[in-house]
N, CA, C and O atoms as a Tinker XYZ file with bonds, in Angstrom:
   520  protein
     1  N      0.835000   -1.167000    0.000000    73     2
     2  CA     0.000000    0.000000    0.000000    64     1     3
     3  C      0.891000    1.245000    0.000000    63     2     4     5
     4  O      1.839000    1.393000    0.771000    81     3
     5  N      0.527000    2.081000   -0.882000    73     3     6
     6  CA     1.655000    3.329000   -1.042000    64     5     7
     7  C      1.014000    4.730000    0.213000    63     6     8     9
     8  O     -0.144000    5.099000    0.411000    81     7
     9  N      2.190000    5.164000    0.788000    73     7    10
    10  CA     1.940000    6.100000    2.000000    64     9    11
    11  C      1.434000    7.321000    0.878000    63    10    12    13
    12  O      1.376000    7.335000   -0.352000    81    11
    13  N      1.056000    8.469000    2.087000    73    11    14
    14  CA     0.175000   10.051000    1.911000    64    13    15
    15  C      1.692000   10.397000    0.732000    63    14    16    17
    16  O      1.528000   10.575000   -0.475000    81    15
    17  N      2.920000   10.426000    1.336000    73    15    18
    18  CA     4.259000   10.971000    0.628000    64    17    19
    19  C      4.509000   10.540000   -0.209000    63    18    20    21
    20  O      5.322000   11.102000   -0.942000    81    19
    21  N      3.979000    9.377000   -0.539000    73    19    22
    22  CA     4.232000    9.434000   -1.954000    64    21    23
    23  C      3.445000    9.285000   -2.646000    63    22    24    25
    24  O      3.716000    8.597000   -3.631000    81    23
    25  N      2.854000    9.521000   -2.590000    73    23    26
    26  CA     1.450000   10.298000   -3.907000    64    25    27
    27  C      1.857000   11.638000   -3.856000    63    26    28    29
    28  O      1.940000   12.041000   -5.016000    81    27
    29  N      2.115000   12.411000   -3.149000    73    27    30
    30  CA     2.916000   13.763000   -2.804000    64    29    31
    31  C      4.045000   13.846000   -3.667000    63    30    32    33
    32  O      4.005000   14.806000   -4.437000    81    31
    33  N      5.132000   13.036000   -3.759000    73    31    34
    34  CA     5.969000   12.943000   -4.548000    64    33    35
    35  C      5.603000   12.888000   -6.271000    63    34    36    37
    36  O      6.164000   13.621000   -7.086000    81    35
    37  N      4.785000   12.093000   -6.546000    73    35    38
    38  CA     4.107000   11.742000   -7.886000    64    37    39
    39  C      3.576000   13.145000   -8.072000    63    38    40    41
    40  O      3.994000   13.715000   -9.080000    81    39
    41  N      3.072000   13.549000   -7.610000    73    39    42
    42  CA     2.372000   14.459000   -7.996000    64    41    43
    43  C      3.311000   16.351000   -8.085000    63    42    44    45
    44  O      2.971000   17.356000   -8.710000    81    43
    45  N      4.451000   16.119000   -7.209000    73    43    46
    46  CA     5.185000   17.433000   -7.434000    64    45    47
    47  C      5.861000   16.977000   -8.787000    63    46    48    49
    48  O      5.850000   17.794000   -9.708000    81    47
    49  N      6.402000   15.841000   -8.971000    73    47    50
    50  CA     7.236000   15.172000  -10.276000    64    49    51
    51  C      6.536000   15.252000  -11.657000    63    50    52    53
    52  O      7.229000   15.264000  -12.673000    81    51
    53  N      5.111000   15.312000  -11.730000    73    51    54
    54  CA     3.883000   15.812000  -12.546000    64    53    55
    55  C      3.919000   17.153000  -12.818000    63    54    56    57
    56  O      3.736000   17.609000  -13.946000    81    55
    57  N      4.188000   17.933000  -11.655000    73    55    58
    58  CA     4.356000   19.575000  -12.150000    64    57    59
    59  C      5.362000   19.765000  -12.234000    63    58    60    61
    60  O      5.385000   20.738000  -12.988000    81    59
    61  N      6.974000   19.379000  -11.834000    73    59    62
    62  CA     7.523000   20.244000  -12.071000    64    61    63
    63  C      8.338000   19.127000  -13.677000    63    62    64    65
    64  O      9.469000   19.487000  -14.005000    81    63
    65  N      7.903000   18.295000  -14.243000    73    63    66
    66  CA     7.903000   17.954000  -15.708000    64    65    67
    67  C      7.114000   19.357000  -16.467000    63    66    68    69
    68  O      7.493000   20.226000  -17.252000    81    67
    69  N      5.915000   19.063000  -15.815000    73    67    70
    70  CA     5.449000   20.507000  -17.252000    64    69    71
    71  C      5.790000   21.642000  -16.662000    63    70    72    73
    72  O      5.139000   22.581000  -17.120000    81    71
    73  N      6.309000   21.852000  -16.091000    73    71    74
    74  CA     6.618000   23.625000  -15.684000    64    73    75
    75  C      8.348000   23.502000  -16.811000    63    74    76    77
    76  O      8.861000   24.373000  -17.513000    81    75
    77  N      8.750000   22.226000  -16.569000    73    75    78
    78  CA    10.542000   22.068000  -17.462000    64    77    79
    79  C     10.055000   21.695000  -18.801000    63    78    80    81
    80  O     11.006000   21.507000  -19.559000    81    79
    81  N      8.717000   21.492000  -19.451000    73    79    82
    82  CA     8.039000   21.840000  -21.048000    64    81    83
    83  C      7.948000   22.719000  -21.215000    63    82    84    85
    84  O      8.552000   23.145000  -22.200000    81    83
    85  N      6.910000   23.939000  -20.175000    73    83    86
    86  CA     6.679000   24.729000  -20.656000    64    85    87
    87  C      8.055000   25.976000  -20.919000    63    86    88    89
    88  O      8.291000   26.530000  -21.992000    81    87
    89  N      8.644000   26.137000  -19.900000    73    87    90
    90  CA     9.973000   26.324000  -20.068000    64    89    91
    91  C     10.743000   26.513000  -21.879000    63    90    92    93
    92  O     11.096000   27.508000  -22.511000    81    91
    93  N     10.743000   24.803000  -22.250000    73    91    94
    94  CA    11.281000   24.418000  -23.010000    64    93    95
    95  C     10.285000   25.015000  -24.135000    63    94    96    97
    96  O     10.697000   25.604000  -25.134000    81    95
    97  N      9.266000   24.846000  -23.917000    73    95    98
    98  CA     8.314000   25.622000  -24.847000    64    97    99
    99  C      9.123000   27.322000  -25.624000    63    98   100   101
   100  O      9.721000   27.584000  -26.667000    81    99
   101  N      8.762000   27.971000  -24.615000    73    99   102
   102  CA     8.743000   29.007000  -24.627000    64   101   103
   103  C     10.376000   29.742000  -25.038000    63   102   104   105
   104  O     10.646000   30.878000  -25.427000    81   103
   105  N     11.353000   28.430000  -24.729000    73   103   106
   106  CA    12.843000   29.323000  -25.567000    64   105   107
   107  C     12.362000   29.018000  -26.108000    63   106   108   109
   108  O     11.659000   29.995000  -26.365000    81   107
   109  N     11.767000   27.664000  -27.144000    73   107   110
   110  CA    12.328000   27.409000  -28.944000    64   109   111
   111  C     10.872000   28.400000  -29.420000    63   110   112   113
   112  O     10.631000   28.340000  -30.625000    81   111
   113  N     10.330000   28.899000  -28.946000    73   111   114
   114  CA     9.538000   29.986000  -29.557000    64   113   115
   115  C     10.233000   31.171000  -29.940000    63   114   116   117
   116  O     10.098000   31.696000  -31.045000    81   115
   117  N     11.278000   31.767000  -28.662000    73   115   118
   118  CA    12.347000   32.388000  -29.012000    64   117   119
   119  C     13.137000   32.200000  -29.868000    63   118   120   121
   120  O     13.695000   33.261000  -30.146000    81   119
   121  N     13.523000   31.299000  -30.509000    73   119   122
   122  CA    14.220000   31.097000  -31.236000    64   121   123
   123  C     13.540000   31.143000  -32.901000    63   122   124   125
   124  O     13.870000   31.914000  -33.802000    81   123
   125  N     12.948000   30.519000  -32.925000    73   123   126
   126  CA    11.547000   30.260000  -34.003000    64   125   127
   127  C     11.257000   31.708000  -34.476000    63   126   128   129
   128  O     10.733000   31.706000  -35.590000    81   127
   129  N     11.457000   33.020000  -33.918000    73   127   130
   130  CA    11.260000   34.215000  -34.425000    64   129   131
   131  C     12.155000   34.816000  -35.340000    63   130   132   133
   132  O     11.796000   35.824000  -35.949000    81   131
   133  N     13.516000   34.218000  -35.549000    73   131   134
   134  CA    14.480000   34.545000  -36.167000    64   133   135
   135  C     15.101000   35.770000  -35.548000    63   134   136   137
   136  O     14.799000   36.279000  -34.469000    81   135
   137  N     16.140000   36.212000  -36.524000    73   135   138
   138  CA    17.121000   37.096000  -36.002000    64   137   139
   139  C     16.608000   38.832000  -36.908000    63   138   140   141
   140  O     16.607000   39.196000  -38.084000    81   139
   141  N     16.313000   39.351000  -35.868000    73   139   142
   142  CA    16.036000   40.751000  -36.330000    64   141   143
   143  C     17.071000   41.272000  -37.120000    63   142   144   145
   144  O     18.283000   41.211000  -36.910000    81   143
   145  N     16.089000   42.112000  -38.626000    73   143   146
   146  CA    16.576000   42.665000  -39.641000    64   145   147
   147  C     16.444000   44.289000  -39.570000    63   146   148   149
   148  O     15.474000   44.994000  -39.848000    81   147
   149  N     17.686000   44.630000  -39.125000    73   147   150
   150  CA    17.638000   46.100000  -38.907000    64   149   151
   151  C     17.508000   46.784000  -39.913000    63   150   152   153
   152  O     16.802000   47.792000  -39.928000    81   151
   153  N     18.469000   46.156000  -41.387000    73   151   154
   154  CA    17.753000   47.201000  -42.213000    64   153   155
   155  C     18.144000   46.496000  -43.591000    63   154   156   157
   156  O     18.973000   45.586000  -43.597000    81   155
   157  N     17.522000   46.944000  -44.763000    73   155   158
   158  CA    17.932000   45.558000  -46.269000    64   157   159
   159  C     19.101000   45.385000  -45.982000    63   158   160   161
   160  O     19.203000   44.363000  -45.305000    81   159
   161  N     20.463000   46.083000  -46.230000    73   159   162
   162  CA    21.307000   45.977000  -46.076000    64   161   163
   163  C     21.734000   44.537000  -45.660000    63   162   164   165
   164  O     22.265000   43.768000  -46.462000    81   163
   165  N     21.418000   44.144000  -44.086000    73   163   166
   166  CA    21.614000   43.033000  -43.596000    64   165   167
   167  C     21.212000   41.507000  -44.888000    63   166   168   169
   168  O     22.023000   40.598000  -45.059000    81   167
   169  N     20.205000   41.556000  -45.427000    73   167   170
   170  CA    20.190000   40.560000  -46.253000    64   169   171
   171  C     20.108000   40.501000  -47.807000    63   170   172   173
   172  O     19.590000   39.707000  -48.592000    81   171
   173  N     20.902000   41.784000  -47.958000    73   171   174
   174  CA    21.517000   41.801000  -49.394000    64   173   175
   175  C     22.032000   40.967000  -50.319000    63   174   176   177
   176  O     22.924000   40.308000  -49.786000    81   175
   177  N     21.897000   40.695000  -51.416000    73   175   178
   178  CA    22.462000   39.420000  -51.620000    64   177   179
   179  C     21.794000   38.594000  -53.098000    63   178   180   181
   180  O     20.932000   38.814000  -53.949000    81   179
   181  N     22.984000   37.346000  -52.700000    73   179   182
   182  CA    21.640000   36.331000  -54.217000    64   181   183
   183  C     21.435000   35.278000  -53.254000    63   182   184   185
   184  O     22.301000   34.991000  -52.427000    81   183
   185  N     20.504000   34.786000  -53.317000    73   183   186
   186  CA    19.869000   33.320000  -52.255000    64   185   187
   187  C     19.351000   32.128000  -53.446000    63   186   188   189
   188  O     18.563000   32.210000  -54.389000    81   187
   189  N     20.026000   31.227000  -53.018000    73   187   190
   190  CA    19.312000   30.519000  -53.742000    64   189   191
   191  C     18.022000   29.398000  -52.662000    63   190   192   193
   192  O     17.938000   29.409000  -51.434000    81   191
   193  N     17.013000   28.377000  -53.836000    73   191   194
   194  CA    16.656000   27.386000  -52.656000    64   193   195
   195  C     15.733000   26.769000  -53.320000    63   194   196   197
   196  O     15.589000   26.485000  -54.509000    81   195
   197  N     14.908000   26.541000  -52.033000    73   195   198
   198  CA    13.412000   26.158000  -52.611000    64   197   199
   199  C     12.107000   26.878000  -52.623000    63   198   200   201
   200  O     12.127000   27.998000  -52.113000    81   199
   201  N     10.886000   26.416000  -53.148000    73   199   202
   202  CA     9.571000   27.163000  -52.597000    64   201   203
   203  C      9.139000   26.179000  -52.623000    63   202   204   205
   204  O      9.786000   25.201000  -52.995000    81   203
   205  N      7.835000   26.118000  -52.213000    73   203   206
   206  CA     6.612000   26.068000  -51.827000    64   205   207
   207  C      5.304000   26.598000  -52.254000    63   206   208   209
   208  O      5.033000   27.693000  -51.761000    81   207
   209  N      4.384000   26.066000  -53.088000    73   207   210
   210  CA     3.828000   24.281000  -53.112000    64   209   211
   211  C      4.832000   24.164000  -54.540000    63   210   212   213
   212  O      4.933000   25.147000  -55.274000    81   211
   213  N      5.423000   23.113000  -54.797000    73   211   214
   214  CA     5.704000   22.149000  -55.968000    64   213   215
   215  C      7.514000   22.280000  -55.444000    63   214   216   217
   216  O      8.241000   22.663000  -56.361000    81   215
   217  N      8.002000   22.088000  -54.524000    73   215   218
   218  CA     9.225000   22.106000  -54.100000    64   217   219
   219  C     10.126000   23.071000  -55.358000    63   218   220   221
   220  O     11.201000   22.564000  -55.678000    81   219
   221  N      9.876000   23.968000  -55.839000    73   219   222
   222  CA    10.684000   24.190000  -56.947000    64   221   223
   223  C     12.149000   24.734000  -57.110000    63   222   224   225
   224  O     11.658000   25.843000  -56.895000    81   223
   225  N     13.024000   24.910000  -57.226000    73   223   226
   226  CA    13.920000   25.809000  -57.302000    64   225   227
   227  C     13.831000   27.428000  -57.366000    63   226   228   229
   228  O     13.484000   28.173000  -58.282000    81   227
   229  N     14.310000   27.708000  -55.949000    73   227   230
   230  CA    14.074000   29.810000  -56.535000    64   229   231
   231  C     15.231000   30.131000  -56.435000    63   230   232   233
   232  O     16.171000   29.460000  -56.010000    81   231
   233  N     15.216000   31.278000  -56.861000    73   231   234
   234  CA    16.289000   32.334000  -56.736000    64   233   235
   235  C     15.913000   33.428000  -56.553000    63   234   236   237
   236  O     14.850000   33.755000  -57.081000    81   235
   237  N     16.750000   34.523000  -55.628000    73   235   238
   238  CA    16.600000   35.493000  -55.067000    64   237   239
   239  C     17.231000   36.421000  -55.082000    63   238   240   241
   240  O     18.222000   35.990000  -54.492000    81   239
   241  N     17.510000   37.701000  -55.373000    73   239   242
   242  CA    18.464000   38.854000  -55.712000    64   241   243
   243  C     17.806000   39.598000  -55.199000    63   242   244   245
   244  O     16.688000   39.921000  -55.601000    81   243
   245  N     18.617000   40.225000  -53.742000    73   243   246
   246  CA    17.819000   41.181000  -52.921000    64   245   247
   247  C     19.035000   42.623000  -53.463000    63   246   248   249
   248  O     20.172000   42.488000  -53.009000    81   247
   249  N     18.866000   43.521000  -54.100000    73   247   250
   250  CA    19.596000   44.799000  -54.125000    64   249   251
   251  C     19.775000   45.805000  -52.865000    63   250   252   253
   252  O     18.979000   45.827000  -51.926000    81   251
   253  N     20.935000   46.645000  -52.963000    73   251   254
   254  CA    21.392000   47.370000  -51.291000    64   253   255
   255  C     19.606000   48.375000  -51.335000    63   254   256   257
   256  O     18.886000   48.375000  -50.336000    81   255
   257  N     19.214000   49.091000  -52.594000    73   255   258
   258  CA    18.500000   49.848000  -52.707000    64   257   259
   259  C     17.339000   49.012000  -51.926000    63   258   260   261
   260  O     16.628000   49.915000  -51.484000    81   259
   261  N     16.752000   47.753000  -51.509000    73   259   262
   262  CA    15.789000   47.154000  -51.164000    64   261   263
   263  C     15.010000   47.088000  -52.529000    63   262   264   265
   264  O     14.025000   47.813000  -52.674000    81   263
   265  N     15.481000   46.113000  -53.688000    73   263   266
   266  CA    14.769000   45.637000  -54.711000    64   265   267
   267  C     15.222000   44.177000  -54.425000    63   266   268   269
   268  O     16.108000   43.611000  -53.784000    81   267
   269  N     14.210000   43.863000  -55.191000    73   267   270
   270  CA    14.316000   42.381000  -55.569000    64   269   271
   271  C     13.726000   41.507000  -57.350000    63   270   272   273
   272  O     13.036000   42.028000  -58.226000    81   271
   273  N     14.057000   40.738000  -57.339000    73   271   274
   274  CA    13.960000   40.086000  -58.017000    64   273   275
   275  C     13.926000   38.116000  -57.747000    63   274   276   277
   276  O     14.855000   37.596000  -57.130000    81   275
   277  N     13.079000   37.492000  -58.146000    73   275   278
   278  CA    12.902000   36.352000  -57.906000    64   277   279
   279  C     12.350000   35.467000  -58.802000    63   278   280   281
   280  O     11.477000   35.877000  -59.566000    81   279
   281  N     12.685000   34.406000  -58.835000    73   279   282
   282  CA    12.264000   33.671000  -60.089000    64   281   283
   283  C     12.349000   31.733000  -59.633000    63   282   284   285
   284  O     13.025000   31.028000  -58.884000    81   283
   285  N     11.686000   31.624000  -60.212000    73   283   286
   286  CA    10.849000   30.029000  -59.683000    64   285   287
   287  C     10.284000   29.606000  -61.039000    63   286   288   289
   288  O      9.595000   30.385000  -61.697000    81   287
   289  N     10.657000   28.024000  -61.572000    73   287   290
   290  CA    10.098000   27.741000  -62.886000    64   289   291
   291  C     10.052000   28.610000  -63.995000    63   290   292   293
   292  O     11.152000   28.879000  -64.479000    81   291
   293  N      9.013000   29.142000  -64.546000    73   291   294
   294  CA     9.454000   29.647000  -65.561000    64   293   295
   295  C      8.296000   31.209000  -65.518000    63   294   296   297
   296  O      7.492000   31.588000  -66.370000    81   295
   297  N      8.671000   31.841000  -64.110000    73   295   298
   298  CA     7.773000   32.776000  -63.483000    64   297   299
   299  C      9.387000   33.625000  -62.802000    63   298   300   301
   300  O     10.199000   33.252000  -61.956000    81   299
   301  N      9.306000   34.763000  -63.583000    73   299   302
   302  CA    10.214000   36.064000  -62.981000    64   301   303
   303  C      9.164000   37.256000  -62.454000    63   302   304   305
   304  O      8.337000   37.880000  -63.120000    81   303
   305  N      9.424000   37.341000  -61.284000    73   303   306
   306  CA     8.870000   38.782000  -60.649000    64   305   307
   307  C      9.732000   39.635000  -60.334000    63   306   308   309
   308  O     10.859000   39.158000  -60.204000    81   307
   309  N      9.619000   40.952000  -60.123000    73   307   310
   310  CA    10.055000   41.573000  -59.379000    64   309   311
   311  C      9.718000   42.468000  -58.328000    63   310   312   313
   312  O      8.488000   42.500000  -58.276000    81   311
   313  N     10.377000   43.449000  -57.188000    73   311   314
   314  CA     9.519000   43.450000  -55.700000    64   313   315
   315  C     10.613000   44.411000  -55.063000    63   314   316   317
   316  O     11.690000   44.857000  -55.461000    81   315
   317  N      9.909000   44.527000  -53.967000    73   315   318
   318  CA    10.657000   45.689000  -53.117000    64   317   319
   319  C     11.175000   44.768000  -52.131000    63   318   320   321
   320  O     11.194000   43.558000  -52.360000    81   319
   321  N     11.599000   45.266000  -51.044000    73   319   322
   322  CA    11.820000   44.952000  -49.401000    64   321   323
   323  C     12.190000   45.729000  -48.135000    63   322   324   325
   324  O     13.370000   45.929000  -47.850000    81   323
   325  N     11.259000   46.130000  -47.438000    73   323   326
   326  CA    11.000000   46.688000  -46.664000    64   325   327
   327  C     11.315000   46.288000  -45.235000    63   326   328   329
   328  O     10.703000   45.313000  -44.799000    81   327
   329  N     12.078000   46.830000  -44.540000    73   327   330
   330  CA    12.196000   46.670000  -43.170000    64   329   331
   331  C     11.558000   47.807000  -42.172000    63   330   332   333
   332  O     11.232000   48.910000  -42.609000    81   331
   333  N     11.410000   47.447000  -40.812000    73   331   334
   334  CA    10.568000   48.294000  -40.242000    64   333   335
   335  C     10.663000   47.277000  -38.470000    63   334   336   337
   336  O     10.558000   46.154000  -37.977000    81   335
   337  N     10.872000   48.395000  -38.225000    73   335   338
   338  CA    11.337000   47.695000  -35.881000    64   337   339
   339  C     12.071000   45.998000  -36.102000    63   338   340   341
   340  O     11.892000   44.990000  -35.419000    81   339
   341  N     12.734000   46.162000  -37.054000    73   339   342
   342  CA    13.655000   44.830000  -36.993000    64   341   343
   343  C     12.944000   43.692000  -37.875000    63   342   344   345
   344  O     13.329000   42.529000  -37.754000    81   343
   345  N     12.363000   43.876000  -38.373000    73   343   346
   346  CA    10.883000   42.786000  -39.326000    64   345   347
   347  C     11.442000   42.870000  -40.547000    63   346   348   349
   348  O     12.425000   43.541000  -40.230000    81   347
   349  N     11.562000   42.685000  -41.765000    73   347   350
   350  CA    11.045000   42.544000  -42.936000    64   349   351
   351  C      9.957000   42.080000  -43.752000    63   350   352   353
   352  O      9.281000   41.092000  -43.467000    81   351
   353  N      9.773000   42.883000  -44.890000    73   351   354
   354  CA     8.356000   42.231000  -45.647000    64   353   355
   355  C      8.598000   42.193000  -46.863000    63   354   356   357
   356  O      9.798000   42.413000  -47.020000    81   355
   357  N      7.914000   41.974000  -48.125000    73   355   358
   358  CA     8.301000   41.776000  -49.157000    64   357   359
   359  C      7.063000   42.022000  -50.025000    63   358   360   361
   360  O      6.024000   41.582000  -49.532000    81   359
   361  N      6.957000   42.600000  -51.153000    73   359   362
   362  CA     5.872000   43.031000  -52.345000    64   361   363
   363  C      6.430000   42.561000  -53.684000    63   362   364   365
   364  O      7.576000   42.620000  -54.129000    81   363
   365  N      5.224000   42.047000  -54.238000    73   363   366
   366  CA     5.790000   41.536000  -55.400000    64   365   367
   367  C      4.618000   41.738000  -56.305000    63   366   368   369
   368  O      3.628000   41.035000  -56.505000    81   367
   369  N      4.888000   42.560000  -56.658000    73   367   370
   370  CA     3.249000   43.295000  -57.550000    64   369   371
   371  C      3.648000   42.565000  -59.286000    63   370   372   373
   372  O      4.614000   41.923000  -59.698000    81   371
   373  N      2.754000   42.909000  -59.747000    73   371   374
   374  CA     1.049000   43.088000  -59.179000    64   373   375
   375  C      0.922000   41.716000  -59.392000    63   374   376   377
   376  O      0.494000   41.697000  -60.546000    81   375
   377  N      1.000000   40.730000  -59.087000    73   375   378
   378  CA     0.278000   39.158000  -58.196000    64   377   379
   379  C      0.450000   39.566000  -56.700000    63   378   380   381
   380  O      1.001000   40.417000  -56.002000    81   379
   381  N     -0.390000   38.397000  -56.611000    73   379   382
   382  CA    -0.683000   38.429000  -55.104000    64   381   383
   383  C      0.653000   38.209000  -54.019000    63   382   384   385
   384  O      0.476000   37.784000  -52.877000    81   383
   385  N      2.024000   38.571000  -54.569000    73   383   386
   386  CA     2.746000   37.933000  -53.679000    64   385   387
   387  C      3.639000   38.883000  -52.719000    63   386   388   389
   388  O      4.594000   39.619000  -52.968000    81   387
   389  N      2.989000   38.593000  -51.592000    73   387   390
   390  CA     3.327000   40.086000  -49.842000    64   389   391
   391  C      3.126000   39.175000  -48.934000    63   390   392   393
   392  O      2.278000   38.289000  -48.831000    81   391
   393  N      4.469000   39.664000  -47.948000    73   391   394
   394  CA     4.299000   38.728000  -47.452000    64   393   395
   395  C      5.870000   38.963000  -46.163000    63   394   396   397
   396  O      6.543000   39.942000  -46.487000    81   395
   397  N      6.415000   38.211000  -44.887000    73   395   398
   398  CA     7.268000   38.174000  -44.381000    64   397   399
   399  C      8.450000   38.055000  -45.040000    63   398   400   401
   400  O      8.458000   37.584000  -46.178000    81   399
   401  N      9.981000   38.594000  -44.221000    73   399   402
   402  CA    11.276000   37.410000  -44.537000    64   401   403
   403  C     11.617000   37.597000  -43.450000    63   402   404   405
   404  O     11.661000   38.675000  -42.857000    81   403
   405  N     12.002000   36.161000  -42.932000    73   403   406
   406  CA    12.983000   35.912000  -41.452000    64   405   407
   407  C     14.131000   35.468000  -41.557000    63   406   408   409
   408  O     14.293000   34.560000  -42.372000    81   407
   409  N     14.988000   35.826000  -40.983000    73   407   410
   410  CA    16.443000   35.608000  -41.330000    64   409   411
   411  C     17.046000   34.211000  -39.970000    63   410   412   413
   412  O     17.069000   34.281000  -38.742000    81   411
   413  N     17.223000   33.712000  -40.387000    73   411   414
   414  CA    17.993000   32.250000  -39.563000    64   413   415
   415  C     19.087000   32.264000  -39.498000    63   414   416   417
   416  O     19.686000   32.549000  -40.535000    81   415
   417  N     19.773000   32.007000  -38.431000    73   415   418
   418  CA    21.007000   31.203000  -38.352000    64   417   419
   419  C     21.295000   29.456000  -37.808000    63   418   420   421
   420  O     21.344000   28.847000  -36.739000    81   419
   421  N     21.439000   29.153000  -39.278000    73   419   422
   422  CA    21.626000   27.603000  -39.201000    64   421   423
   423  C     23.176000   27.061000  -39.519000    63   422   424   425
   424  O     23.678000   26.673000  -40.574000    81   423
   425  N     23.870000   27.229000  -37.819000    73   423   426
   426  CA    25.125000   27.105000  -37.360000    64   425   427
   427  C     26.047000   27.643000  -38.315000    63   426   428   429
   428  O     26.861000   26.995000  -38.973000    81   427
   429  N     25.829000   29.030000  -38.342000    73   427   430
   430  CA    26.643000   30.141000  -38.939000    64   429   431
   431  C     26.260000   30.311000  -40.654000    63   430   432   433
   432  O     26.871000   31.037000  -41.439000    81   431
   433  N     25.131000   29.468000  -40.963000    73   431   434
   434  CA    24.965000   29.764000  -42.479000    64   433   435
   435  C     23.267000   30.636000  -42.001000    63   434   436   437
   436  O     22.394000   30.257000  -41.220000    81   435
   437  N     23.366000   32.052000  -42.977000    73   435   438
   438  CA    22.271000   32.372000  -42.769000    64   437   439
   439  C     21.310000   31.736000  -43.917000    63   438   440   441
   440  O     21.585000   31.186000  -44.983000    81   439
   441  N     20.016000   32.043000  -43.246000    73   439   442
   442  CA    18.787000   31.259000  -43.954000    64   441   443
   443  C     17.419000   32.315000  -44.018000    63   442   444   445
   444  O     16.854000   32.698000  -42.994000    81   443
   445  N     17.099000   32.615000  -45.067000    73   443   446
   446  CA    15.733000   33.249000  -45.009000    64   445   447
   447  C     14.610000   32.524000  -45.683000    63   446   448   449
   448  O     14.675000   31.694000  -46.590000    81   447
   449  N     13.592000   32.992000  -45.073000    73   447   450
   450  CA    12.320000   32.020000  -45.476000    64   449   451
   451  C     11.479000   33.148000  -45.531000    63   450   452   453
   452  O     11.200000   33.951000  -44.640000    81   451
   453  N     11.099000   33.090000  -46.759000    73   451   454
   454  CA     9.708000   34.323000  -47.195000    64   453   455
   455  C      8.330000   33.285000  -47.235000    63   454   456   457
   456  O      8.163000   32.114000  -47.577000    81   455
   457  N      7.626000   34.143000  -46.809000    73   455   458
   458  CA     6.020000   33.397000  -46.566000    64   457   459
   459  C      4.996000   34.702000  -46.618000    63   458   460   461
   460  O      4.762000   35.745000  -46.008000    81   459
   461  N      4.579000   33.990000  -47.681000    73   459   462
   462  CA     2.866000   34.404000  -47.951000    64   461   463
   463  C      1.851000   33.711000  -47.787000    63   462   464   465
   464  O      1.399000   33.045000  -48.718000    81   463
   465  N      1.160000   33.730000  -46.294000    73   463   466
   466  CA     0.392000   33.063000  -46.255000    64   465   467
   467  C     -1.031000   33.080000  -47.497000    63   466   468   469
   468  O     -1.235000   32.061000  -48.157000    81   467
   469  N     -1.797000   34.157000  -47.661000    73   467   470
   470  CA    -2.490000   34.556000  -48.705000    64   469   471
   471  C     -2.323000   33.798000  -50.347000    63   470   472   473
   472  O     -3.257000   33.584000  -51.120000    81   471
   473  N     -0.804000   33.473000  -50.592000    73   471   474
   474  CA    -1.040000   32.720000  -51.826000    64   473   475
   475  C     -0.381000   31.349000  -51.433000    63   474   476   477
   476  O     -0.097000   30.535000  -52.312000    81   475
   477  N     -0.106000   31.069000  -49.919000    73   475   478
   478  CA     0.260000   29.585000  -49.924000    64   477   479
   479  C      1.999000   29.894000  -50.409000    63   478   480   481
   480  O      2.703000   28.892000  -50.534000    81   479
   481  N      2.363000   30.687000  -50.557000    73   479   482
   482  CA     4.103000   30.810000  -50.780000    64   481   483
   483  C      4.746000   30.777000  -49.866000    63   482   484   485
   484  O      4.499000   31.323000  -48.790000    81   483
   485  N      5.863000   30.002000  -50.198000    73   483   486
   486  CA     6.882000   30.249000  -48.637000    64   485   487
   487  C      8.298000   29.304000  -49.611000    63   486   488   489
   488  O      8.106000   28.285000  -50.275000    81   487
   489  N      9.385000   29.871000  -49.460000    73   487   490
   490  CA    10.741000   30.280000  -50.038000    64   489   491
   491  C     11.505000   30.012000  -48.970000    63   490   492   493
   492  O     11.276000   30.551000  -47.888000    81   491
   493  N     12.653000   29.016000  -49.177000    73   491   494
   494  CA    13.768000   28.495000  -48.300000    64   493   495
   495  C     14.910000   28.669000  -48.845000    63   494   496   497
   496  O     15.294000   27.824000  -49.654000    81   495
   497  N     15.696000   29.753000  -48.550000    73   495   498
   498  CA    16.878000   30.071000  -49.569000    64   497   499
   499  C     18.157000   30.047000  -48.435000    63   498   500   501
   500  O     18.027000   30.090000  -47.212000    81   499
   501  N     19.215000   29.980000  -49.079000    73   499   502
   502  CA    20.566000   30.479000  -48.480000    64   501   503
   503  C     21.425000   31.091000  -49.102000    63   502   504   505
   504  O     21.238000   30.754000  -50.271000    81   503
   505  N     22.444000   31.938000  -49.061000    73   503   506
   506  CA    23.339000   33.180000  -49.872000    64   505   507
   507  C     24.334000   31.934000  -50.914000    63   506   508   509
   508  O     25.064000   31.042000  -50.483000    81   507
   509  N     24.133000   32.163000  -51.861000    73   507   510
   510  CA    25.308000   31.427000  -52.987000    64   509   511
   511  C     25.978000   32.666000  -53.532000    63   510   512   513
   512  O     25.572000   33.828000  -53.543000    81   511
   513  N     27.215000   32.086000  -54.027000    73   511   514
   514  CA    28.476000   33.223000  -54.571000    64   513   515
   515  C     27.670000   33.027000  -56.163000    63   514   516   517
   516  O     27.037000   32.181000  -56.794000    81   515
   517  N     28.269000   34.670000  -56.313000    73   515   518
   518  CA    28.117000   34.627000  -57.679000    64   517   519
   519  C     29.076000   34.538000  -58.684000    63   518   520
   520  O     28.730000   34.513000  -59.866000    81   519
């Protein structure tokens, strides 16, 4: 027959597991926000990668001026990029494509991922030499 103390025990070992989830929760949320973009500058560049839906190959040419250019299959746009309190965003007129960029660091290689939720787009690139 198990004593009053230890059901006492079971039961602090119950909370303090999810108090060390929620915890754990709440850095990789921190992290999950990416690394603030103070201004184009920071992600200037050519990116290459993938998108999203049809896994395709993109490419990305962000200019110092905050232009862009991007191209996927046999679809070239071109677009601005805008930063603003550390965020970036992205326009790609006139289709529907506006939308985030978050900048990653995946163990010293940076990574941006543009997402439009509105047309289902979302872009996984990293900086290639030209």
């Amino acid at each position: 027959m198990a004593s009053r103390n230890e059901g006492r025990w079971w039961g602090a070992g119950i909370f303090l597991a999810a108090g060390v989830a929620m915890l754990s929760g709440c850095a990789s949320m921190r992290a999950a926000a990416g690394t603030p973009i103070a201004d184009v500058g920071v992600i200037v560049g050519w990116w290459a990668g993938t998108m999203t839906p049809g896994d395709e190959p993109f490419d990305l040419t962000i200019n110092p001026g905050g232009t862009l250019t991007a191209a996927w299959g046999a679809t070239t746009v071109w677009g601005t990029v805008t930063t603003r309190g550390g965020k970036a965003s992205f326009e790609m007129p006139p289709g529907p494509y506006e939308g985030t960029i978050q900048l990653y660091d995946d163990g010293g290689t940076p990574r941006l991922v543009l997402s439009d939720p509105g047309a289902s787009f979302r872009a996984r690139v990293e900086p290639r030499p030209r």
